[in-house]
N, C-alpha and C positions, 0 to 999 in steps of 0.2 A: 102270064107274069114273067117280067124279063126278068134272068139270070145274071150271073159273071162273065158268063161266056157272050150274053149277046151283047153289054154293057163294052167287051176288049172288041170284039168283030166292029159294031158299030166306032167304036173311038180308034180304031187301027191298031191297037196294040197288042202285048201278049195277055194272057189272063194270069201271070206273075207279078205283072205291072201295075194290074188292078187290084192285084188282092194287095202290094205295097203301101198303093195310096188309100186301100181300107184300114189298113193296118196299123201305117202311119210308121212303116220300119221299111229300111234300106232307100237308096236312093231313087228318085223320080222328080224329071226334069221340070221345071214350072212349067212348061207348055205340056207337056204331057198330062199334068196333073188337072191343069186347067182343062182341057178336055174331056178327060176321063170324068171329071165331076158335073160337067154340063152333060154330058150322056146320061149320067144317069140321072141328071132331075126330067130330062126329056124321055128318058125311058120309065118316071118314076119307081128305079131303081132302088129297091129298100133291103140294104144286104140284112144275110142273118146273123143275128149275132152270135148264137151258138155255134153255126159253124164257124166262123172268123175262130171263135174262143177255142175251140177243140183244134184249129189248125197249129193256133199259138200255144196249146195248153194254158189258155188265160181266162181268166172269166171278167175282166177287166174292174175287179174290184180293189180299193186299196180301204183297210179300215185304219180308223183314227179309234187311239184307245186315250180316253182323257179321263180324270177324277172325278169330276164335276162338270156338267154341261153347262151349268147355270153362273159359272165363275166366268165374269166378263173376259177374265185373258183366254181359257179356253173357247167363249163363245166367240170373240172376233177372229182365234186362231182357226177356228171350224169354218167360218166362212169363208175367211180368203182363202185355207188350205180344201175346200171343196172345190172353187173354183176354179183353180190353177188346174188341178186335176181331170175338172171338164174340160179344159180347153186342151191337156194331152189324153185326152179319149181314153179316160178313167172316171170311174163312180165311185161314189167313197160312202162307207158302214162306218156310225158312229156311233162309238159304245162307252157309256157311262159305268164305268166298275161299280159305283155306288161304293165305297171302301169296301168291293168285297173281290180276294182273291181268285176263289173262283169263275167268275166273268173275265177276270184276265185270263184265265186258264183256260176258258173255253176259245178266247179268240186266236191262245196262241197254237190249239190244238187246230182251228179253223184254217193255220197257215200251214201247219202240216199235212192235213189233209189237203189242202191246194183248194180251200172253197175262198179263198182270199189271195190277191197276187202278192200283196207285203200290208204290211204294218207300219204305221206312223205310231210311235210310244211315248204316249204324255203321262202312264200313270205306270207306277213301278212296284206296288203289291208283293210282288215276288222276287225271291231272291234271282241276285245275276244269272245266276249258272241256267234256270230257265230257258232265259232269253237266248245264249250263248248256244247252246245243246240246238234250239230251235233248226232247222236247216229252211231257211227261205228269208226274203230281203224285211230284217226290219231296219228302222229308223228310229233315232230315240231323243226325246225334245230336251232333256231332263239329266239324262244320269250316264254317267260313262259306262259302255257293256262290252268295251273288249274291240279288237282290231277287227277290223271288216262290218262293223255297226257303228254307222257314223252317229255323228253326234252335231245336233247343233244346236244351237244355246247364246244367248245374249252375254255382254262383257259384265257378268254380276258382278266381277272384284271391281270395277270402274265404277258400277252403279250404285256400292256400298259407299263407296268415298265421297260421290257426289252429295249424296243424302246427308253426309256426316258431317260436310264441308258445310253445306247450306243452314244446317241446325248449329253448329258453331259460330259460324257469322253471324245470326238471330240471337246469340247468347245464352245458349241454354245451360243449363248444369247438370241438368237430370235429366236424363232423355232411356225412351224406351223403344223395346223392337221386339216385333214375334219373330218369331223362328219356326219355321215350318220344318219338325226332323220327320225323318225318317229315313229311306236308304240314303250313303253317300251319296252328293249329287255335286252340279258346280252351281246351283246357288249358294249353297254353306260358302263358299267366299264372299258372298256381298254380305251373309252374318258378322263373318269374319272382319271384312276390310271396314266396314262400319262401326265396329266397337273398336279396333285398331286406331284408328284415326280417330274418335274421340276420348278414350283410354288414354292416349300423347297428351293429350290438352286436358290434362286432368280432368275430365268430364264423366261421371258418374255414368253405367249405364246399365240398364235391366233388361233382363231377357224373360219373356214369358216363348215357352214353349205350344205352337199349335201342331196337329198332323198332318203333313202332307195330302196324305189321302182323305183328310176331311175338311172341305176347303169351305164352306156353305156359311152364309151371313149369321145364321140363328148363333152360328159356335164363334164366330169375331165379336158379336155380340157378349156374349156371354165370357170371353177370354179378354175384354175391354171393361167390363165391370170387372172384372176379377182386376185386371190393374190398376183399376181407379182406390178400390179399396184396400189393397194392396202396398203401394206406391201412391196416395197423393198429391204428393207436392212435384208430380215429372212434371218440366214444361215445355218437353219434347217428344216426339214418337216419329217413328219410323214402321212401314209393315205394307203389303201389295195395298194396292187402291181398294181392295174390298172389306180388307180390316182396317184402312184409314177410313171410311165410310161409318164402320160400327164406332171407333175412335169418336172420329165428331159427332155421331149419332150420343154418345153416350155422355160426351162431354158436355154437348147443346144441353140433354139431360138434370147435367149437375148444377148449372151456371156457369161453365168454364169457357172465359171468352175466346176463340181462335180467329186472328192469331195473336191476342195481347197475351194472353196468359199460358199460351199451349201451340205449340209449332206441329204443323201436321206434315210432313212429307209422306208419298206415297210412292206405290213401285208398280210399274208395267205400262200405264198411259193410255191404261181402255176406255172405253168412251164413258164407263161410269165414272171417273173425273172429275166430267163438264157436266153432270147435271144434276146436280145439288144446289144448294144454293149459294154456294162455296166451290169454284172451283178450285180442286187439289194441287198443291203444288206435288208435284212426280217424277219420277225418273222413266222415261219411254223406253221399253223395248220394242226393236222395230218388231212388231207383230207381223207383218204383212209378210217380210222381208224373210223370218223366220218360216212360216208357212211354204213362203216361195221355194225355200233352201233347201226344206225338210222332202217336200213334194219331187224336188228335183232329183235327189237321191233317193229316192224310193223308187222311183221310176227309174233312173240308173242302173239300181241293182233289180231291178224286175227285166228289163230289158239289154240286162248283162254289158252293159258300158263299163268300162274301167273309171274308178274316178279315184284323184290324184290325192287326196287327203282324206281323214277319218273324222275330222272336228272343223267346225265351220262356229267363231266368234262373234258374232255383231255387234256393234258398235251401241252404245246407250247416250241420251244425254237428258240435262233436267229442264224440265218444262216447267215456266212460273206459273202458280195459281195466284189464288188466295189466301192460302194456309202457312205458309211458311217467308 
């Protein structure tokens, strides 16, 4: 079975040079690398990977910690943010807290212990100081955790307005919106910028509160009849695309026609959206884009690159449906 050693003899080079282009760190010339990689499919060369991990101290794991798995923006974000990850020669552990602290606590002990190279953080359970205390690279999709933990996150105070802007132009008077609390985070600005902007235009608006940490259709359901009976006469709404889903789910329901009687705007622009029967009118966050960012700083700080900022914004805009 050929080794590293016969893999650099055969490709003329040093066996530094090969473990680079295993590694995928420091520099290596494209002609270099281009041979070094035909050798070893001609030597069917299959490095190991514990040793590569123990040379790096890496296990080339990064885990994704999200709320809900089943919540469309987390499931597209786990897709593209796997991917990206494969193609820099990382595997990625994804772990559902199921709203419970503990499973956060076990994955942040997971980085302590070095059985994980960083953390991507979609779900935030536990207080700041946690995270902070931690020593090894996390990333946080969601909530500000302090300098050297970057942050990246869609322009939510942009995407409140837009929603609020569009359900004003439709005429509404009474319009509603979930609120997902729980730790500070930087969506509470698109809460914010949203009631702001129709509050100016004398426009009634209601807040029903959901939790953060419990994102799942059964409870949008159930937090959607509580506003119908509630608040009757809204003939507006605003909430992610999975609680505008129980929205019209509950509305189709009652008899409430959308959008003559009831304007639906949604937030995120996951592909559950588009397959209703009703496509949603939405505010996009680039999903992909956010994965790409979040991915690229994780690996950054695993691979001790400097990087120039702590917070990364992106850009939102609204996508027409149906609904609004």
């Amino acid at each position: 079975m050929a080794n590293i050693r016969d893999v650099a003899e055969r490709a003329g080079v040093g066996i530094g040079t090969v473990s680079r282009v295993l590694n995928n760190s420091g520099y290596v010339s494209a002609e270099a690398r281009l041979k070094i990689e035909q050798t070893m499919a001609e030597l069917e060369f299959t490095p190991n990977q514990m040793a590569r991990n123990l040379g790096r101290q890496s296990n080339n794991l990064v885990a994704i910690i999200v709320p809900n798995i089943g919540h469309p923006f987390f499931g597209d974000y786990i897709k593209h943010a796997e991917m990206e990850l494969y193609m820099r020669g990382y595997k990625t552990v994804v772990c559902d807290t199921m709203q419970r602290r503990d499973r956060e606590q076990e994955f942040l002990d997971m980085l302590r212990r070095r059985a994980v190279d960083g953390i991507i953080m979609g779900s935030h359970a536990l207080e700041d100081e946690e995270y902070r205390k931690t020593k090894g690279p996390i990333v946080s999709m969601e909530q500000r955790l302090g300098k050297g933990i970057p942050l990246i996150c869609s322009d939510h105070r942009k995407g409140g307005r837009l929603a609020a802007r569009r359900l004003a132009e439709r005429g509404c008077r009474q319009v509603a919106q979930f609120v997902e609390r729980g730790a500070e985070k930087p969506a509470d600005a698109r809460y914010l910028a949203f009631a702001e902007f129709l509050e100016e235009k004398n426009i009634k608006v209601y807040e029903i509160s959901t939790n953060y940490n419990r994102l799942d259709f059964a409870v949008y359901l159930q937090t959607a009849n509580k506003l119908f009976n509630e608040q009757p006469r809204i003939d507006g709404f605003f909430g992610v695309d999975l609680a505008a889903c129980a929205v019209l789910k509950v509305a189709h329901q009652r008899g409430i026609p959308v959008p003559e009687k009831l304007k639906v705007v949604g937030y995120d622009g996951s592909m559950i959206s588009e397959i209703g029967p009703q496509n949603i009118t939405t505010v996009v966050q680039p999903i992909r884009e956010i994965a790409q960012h979040s991915v690229a700083a994780v690996v950054d700080l695993i691979e001790n690159r400097p990087r120039l900022r702590d917070e990364t914004i992106l850009d939102v805009y609204l996508h027409e449906g149906d609904t609004a």
